[in-house]
N, C-alpha and C positions, 0 to 999 in steps of 0.2 A: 212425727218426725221420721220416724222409722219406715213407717210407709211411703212415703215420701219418697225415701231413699231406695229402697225395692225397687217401690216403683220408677222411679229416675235410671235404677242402673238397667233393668227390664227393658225398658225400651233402647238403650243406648246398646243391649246386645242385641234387641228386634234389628237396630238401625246395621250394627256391626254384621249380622248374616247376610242381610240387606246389600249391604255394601260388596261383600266379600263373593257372595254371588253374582254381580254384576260382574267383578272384577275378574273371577274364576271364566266366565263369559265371554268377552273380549279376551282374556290371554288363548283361550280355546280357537277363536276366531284368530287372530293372529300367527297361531301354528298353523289351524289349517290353511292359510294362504302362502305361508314358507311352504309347507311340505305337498300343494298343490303343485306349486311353480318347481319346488326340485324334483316330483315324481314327472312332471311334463319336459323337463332337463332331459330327465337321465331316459325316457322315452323314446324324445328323439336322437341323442345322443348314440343310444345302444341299438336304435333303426330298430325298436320295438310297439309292439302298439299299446296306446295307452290307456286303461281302463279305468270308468270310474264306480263304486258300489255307489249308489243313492237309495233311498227310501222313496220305497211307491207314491206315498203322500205326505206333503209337505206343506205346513201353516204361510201364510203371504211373505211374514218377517223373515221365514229363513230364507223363501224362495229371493226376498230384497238381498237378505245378506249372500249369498250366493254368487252375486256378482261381485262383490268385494272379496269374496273368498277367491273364483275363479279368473280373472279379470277377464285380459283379452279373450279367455279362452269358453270363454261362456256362451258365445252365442255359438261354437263348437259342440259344445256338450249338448243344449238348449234348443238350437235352433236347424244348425248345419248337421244335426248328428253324425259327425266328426268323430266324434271320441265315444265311442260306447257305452251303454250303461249298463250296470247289472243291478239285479234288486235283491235284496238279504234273500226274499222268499227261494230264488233265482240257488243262492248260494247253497241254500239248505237243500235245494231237492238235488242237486249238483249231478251230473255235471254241464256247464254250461257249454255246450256242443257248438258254439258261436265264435269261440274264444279257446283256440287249441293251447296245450298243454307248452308250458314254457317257453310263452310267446308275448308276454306283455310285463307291462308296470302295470301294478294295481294302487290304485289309491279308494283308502276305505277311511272317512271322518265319519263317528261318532254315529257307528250303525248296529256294528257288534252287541251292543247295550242290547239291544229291541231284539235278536231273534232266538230263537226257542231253542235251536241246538248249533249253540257258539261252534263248537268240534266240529262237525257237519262244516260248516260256516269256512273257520278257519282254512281246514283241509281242501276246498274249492278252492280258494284265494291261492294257498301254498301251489295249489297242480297249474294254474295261470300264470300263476309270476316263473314257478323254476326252483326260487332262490329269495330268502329272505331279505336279500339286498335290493329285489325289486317290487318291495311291500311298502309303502307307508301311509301309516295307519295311526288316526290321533281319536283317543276317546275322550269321554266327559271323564272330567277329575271327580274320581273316587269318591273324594271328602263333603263332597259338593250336596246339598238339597236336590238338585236336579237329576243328581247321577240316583238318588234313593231312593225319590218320593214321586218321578215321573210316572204318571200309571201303566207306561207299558215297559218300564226298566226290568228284566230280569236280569240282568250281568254287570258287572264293574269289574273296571281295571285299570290299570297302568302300562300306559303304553312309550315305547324307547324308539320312534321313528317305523324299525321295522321290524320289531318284534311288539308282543304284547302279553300281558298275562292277566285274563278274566278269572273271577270269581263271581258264583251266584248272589242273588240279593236276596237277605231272608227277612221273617217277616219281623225278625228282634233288631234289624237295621232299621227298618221302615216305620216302627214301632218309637224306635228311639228316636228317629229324627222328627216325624211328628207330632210326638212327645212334647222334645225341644220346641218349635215351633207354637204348639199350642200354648205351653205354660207361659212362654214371653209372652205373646199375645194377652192372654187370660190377666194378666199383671200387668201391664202397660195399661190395658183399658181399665183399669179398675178405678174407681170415683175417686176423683181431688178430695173429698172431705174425710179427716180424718178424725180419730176422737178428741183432738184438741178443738175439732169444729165444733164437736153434738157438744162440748162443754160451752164452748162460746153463747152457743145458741141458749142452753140453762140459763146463763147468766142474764143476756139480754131479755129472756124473759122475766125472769125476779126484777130485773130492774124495770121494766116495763111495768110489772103487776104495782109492784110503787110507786111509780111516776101515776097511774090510775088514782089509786086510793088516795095519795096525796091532794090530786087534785078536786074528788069527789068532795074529802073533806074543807077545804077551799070555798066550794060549791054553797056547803051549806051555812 
């Protein structure tokens, strides 16, 4: 019974990280579609140009979500190169001689995480925009598996529109969430039979070994 119960609640937290990461997922998605359209707002508005960070290489699913991210403005970014791109690598060797100094809106989703010297990073974006009011910038939550256990996450943060504050990811994070992950895993799968089985099975067999002998003697 006990195991049982382990096991029951085991998976019902497997199901709950499950859950909670999808959900951490779409709200991520969701911001960055608000704070695409208001950094493409305030763009035109302030008759600046607008800029976006993206990552060199991108899986099929994000490149799908992209569109839903960027709407109208995608086949701009995509197709018309319209709207400029810069790439983290871009940021880190800085400075980007394309893109004069306090001259644009920058929009930066969920890139910071990947590059190897955030400061570097940051400092390019600050000399583009001007002014922290024409930054915005949404990372992977913190709390998140994704933000931990991604294999090329060195950074996490929390980000407030247009500001943000990174910290490195060490390897007592990575350690613990893995951890997590593995032991649910390890206990959810663990076999339905418990020792109220291996007794069951005892019995059935005594009773079985009688039901034999009974009938041998029958027999003769």
């Amino acid at each position: 019974m006990v195991a049982n119960n382990t096991r029951t609640l085991a998976r019902l937290g497997l199901g709950g990280v499950v859950l909670a990461e999808s959900m951490a997922a779409w709200s991520r998605w969701e911001r960055r579609r608000a704070l695409f359209a208001a950094a493409a707002e305030r763009a035109r508005v302030e008759r600046r140009r607008f800029v976006v960070v993206l990552p060199e290489h991108e899986g099929s699913l994000t490149k799908a979500l992209r569109v839903y991210e960027m709407g109208r403005h995608y086949p701009e970014v995509f197709h018309m190169r319209r709207i400029p791109i810069v790439s983290p690598a871009e940021l880190e060797r800085g400075p980007v001689h394309r893109i004069a100094s306090d001259s644009a809106v920058v929009y930066v989703a969920c890139v910071l995480e990947y590059v190897s010297d955030v400061r570097a990073a940051m400092d390019e974006i600050l000399r583009m925009a001007g002014a922290v009011e024409n930054i915005y910038v949404v990372t992977v939550q913190p709390w998140t598996l994704t933000a931990t256990l991604h294999p090329r996450a060195r950074w996490a943060g929390i980000a407030d529109t247009h500001t943000v504050s990174m910290g490195p990811i060490t390897a007592l994070h990575r350690g613990f969430a893995a951890g997590l992950v593995l032991s649910l895993a390890a206990v959810s799968a663990t076999s339905e039979r418990g020792p109220d089985d291996a007794q069951d099975d005892v019995d059935d067999g005594a009773i079985d070994a009688h039901v034999i002998v009974q009938v041998d003697k029958d027999f003769k």
